[in-house]
N, C-alpha and C positions, 0 to 999 in steps of 0.2 A: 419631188417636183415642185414647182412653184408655178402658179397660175397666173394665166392671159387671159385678157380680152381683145380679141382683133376686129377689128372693124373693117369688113371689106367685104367691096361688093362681086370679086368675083366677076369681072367683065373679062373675059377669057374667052376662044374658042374652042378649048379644050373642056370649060365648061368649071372651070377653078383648079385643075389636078396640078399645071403648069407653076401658077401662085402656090398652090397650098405650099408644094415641094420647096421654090425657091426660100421661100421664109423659113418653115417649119422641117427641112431634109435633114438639116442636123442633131433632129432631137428623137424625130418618131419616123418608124418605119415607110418606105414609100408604098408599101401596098396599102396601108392604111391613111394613105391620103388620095384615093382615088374615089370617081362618083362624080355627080354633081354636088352643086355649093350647099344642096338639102342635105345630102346623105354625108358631106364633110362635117357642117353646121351637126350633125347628130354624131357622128366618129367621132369628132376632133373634143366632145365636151368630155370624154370618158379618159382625154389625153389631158384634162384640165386646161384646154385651150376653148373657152367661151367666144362664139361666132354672131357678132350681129350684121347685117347685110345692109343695111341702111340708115344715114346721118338719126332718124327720127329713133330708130330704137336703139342703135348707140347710145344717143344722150338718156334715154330714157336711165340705159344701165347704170352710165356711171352716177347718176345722178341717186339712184337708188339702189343698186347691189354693188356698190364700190369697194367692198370691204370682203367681197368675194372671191376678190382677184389680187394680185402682186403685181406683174405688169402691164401695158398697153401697148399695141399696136395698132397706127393710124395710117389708113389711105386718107390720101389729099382729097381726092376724087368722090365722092360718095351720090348716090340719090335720097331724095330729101328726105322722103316718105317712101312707105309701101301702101297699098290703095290707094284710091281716089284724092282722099285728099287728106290735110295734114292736121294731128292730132294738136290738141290744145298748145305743147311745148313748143315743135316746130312752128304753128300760128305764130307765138311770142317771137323767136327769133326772125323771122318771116318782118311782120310788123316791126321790131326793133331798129332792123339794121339793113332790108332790102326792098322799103317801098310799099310795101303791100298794104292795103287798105282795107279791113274786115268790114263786111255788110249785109244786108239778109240775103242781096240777089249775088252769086260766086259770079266775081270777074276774073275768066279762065284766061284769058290773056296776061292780065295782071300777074294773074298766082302762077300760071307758068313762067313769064321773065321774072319776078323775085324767086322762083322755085328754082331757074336756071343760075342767076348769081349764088345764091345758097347751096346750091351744088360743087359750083367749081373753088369755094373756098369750106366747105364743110368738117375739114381736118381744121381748120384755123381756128375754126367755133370750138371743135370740139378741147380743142389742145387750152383753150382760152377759160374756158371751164375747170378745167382739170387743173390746172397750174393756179389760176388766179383765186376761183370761184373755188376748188373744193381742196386746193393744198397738197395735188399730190404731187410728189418728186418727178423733176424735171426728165433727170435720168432712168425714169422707169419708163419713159416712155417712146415709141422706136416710130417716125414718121418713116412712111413709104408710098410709092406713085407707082402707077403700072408703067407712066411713059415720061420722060423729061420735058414734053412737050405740056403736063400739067400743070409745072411749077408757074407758069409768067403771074397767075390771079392769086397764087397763096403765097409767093414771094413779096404784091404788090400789097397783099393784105397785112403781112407784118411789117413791112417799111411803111406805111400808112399810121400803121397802130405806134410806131416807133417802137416795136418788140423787134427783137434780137429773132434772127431767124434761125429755128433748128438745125441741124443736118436732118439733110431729106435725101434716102438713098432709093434709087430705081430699081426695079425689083426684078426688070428685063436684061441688067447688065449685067454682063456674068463677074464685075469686080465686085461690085454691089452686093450681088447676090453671096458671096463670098461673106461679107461684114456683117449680112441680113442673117446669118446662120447664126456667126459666130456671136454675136450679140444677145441672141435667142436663146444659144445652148448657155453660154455663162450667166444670164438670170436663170436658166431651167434648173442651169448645178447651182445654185448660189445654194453655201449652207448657211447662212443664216434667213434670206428668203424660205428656204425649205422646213426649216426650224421654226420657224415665225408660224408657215402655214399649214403645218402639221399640227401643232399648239392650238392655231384656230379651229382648224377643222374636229379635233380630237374633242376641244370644250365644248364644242356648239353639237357634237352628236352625244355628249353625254346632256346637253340642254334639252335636247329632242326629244330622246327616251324619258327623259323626267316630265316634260311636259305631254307627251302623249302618252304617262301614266306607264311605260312598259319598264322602267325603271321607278319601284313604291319600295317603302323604308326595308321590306322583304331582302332586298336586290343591295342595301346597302352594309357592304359588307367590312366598311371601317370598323363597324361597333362592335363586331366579335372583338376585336383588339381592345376593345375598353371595358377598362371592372368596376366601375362605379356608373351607374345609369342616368345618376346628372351627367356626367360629362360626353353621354351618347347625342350624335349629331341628328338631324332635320334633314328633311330633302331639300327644306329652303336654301338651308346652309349651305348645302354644298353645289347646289345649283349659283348661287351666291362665290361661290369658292372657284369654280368653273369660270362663269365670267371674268372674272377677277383675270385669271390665266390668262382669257379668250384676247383681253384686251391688254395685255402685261406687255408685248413688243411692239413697237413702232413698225412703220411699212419701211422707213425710209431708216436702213443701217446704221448704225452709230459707230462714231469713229475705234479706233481699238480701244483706249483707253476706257473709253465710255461704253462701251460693249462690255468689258471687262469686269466694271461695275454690277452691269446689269445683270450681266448671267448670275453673280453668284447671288445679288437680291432677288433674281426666280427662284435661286436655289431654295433661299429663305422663305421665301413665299411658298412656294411648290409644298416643303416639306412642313410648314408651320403647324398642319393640323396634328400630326403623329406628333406633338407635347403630348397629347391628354391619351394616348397609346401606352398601356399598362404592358410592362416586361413578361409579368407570368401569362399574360395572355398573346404574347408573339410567338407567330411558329414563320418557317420558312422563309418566302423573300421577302416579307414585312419587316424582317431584322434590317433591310437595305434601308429602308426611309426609315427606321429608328433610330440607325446611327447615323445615318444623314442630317438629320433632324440636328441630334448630340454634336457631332462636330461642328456643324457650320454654326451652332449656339455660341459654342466654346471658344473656336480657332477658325474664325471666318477665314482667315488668308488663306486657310487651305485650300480654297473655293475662288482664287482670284484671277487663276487663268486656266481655268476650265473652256472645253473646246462644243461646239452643236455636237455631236457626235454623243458625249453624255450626259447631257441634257436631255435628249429624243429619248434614252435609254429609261434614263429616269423617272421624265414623266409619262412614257408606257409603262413603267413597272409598277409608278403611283396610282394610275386609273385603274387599272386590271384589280390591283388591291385593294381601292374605296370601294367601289361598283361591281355588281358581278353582272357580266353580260356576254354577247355570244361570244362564242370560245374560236373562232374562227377571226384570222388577220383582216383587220376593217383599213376603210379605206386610209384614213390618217396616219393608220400603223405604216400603210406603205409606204405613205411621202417620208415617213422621216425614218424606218427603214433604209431608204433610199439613199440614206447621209451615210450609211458602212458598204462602201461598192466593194470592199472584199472578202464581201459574206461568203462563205463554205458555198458548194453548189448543194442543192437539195438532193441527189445523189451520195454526195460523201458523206454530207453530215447524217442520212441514214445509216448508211452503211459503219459510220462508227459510231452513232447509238445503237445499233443490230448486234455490233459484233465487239462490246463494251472495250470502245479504244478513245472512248472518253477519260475513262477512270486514270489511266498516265497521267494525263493533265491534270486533271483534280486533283489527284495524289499528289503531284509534283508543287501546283500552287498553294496546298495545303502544307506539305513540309519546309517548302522557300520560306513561309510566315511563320510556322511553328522555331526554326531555324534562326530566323531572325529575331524573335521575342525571348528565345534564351540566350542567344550571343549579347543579347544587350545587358538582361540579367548577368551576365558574367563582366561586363565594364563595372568599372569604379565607379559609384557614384551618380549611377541610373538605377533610379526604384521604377522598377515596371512589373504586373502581376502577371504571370504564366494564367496559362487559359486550358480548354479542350476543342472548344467549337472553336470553327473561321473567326465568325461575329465576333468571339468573347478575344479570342487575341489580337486583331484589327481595333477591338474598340479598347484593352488594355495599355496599346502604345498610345493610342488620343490619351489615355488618363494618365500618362509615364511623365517623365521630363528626357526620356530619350531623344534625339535630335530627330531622329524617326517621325517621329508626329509632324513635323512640318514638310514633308516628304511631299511635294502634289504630287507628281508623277506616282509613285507607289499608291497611295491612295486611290487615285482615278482608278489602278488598276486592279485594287483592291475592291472598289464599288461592284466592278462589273465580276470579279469573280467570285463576290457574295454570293451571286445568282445560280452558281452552281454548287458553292459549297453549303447554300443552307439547303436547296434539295440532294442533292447525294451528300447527306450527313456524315461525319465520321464517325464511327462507334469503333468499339475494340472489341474485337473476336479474335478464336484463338487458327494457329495452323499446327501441324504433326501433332506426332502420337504422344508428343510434350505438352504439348499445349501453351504452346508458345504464343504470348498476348501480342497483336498484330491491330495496329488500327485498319481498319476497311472502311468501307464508304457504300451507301444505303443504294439499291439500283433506283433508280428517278426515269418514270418514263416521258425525254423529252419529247418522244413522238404521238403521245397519245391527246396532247392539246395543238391543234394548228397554230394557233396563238406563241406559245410555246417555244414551238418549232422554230420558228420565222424568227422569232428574236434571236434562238439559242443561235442560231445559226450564222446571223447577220452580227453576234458581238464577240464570235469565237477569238479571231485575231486581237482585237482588246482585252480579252481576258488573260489569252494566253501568250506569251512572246514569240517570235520566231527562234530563238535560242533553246526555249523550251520545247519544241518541236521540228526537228531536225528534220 
């Protein structure tokens, strides 16, 4: 999901249920937009849609938790304040630009006619803020009115200002109301918004834990991976390494080309600390950011049009393996979770951990590579080394001159089915009373970590093809 802030106040006789719905019916369930604007304002923040109710704590927000959210949403219409009377910020716009005169003795006549002009353009401040004063994208942000009859003073406030006036869509008109969806759900799916704010959220709650001490060097579980003790990291460091993440994507999309860039410079970034990650001390899915690490060293291009989808992947796989923390899907995991909509249902994908109808696939993605790494050996004039593990033949083509290594497609697919082939390992055991050498594959219990689960589940179709599961 990607995150709003709405600003509205909920002038409804329905009590906000009518609003919530129009704007927000295409994203979140309508039983969970009923209530008053209290009980919306507390439901809607666990939908990552943030509710302030009036012009004074709007600005308050964006002016200090802007970095919170991904989009806006603006009623024209607002009240200035809540209480009596208006806090330092609102004073200053008050004072600025509607009259009002500060004094020891409150002239309530006064402060109501500049509280009433400030009212009826209150989206125009706030839009003026946002665009001019704090830089955010125009296009992030979605003006709306309960009634057409509120435009005449915020229409007259941007011909004034000689600003170019928004579209301003009615929230009462069922065409409107149409657009006000459809606008909402498309930043709610946006994957790279969702990418962006998953990465946020993910660094700042590993920032949390290190700063309220529930993550200490104990919990830091990159260093198993390292055999020399100089090159064990800090909590500074990687609190340091986190923000680095936290702030690595812009709010505001970059064009493809330049998207394209940038993913695979995360890539680099993301996996940079696993250099000082020693081989004899990798087990499991730490082999993923090893040769993550190795290839995009060696063969950046292979990394040049990588999709959000594994990116989310990766740097879930990467936290889980710095940090050890609770073993239960956090909230971050879900938003970008959320980028594979055609994850297994939690149903199936028990029922074929339960009743081992994983293992086809494993088997099968295992011998497609093993398969491919000797057919190359048998070309003229490809030196490439045979292997036994996943890892060791996926990372033997990177070191080949097989055309294979520049394969993106293969690879990506290759990344994600690391994730099962370094836990249900291959080894060789025998079958019949011959004792006929059979490779098999280690049982791996995906169900026994929540954590776990939710990924295996949500990255099954990228591991495995639809070809390969008929």
């Amino acid at each position: 999901m990607s995150y709003f802030l709405w600003i509205e106040d909920f002038a409804s006789q329905t009590g906000g249920e009518d609003i919530a719905y129009n704007v927000l019916g295409g994203i979140i369930e309508p039983e969970k937009l009923s209530g008053d604007k209290k009980k919306l304002r507390s439901a809607l923040k666990t939908e990552g849609v943030f509710i302030e109710l009036n012009f004074g704590n709007g600005l308050d927000f964006i002016q200090n938790r802007l970095s919170d959210i991904d989009f806006i949403i603006l009623d024209m219409n607002l009240p200035a304040y809540s209480g009596s009377l208006p806090n330092a910020n609102v004073l200053k716009i008050l004072e600025k630009w509607h009259g009002y005169k500060s004094s020891n003795v409150i002239d309530e006549d006064l402060l109501g006619q500049s509280t009433k002009e400030l009212q009826d353009i209150a989206g125009y401040h706030l839009y003026t803020q946002l665009i001019f004063n704090l830089g955010f994208p125009e296009n992030h942000i979605l003006f709306c009115s309960n009634h057409g009859s509120d435009l005449a003073s915020i229409k007259k406030a941007f011909t004034d200002a000689k600003i170019e006036l928004p579209i301003i869509y009615t929230k009462d008109s069922s065409d409107d109301k149409e657009k006000v969806q459809t606008w909402v759900k498309n930043c709610y799916e946006n994957p790279y918004s969702r990418l962006r704010r998953g990465i946020v959220e993910g660094s700042r709650y590993i920032s949390k834990l290190i700063e309220e001490k529930q993550l200490t060097t104990n919990e830091l579980r990159f260093n198993d991976f390292i055999k020399k003790p100089e090159k064990e990291v800090g909590l500074d460091e990687m609190r340091d390494y986190v923000l680095v993440l936290e702030k690595f994507f812009p709010l505001r999309e970059p064009r493809d080309f330049d998207k394209a860039a940038l993913y695979k410079l995360f890539i680099r970034t993301l996996s940079h600390e696993w250099e000082a990650a020693d081989p004899e001390k990798l087990r499991g899915l730490s082999w993923i950011m090893k040769n993550l690490r190795n290839w995009v060293s060696h063969n950046s291009s292979l990394f040049s049009s990588v999709d959000e989808k594994l990116l989310a992947y990766l740097f879930m796989i990467n936290l889980r393996l710095i940090f050890d923390f609770d073993s239960k899907a956090q909230s971050y995991e879900t938003i970008l979770l959320a980028l594979f909509p055609d994850a297994l249902t939690e149903q199936l994908f028990k029922d074929k951990a339960k009743n081992d109808l994983l293992k086809p696939d494993i088997a099968k993605a295992y011998l497609d590579l093993k398969n491919k790494v000797l057919d190359e050996k048998g070309n003229d004039g490809v030196k490439i080394s045979d292997g036994f593990y996943f890892n060791e033949l996926a990372n033997n083509i990177q070191q080949s001159n097989s055309p294979l290594k520049d394969d993106k497609q293969l690879f990506s697919e290759l990344l994600y089915q690391m994730f099962w082939l370094t836990t249900s390992k291959p080894y060789v055991g025998t079958r019949n009373q011959k004792k006929t050498l059979e490779i098999k594959f280690n049982d791996f219990k995906y169900l026994e970590k929540p954590y776990i689960e939710a990924l295996a589940r949500h990255i099954y179709h990228c591991s495995f093809s639809p070809m390969s599961n008929p």
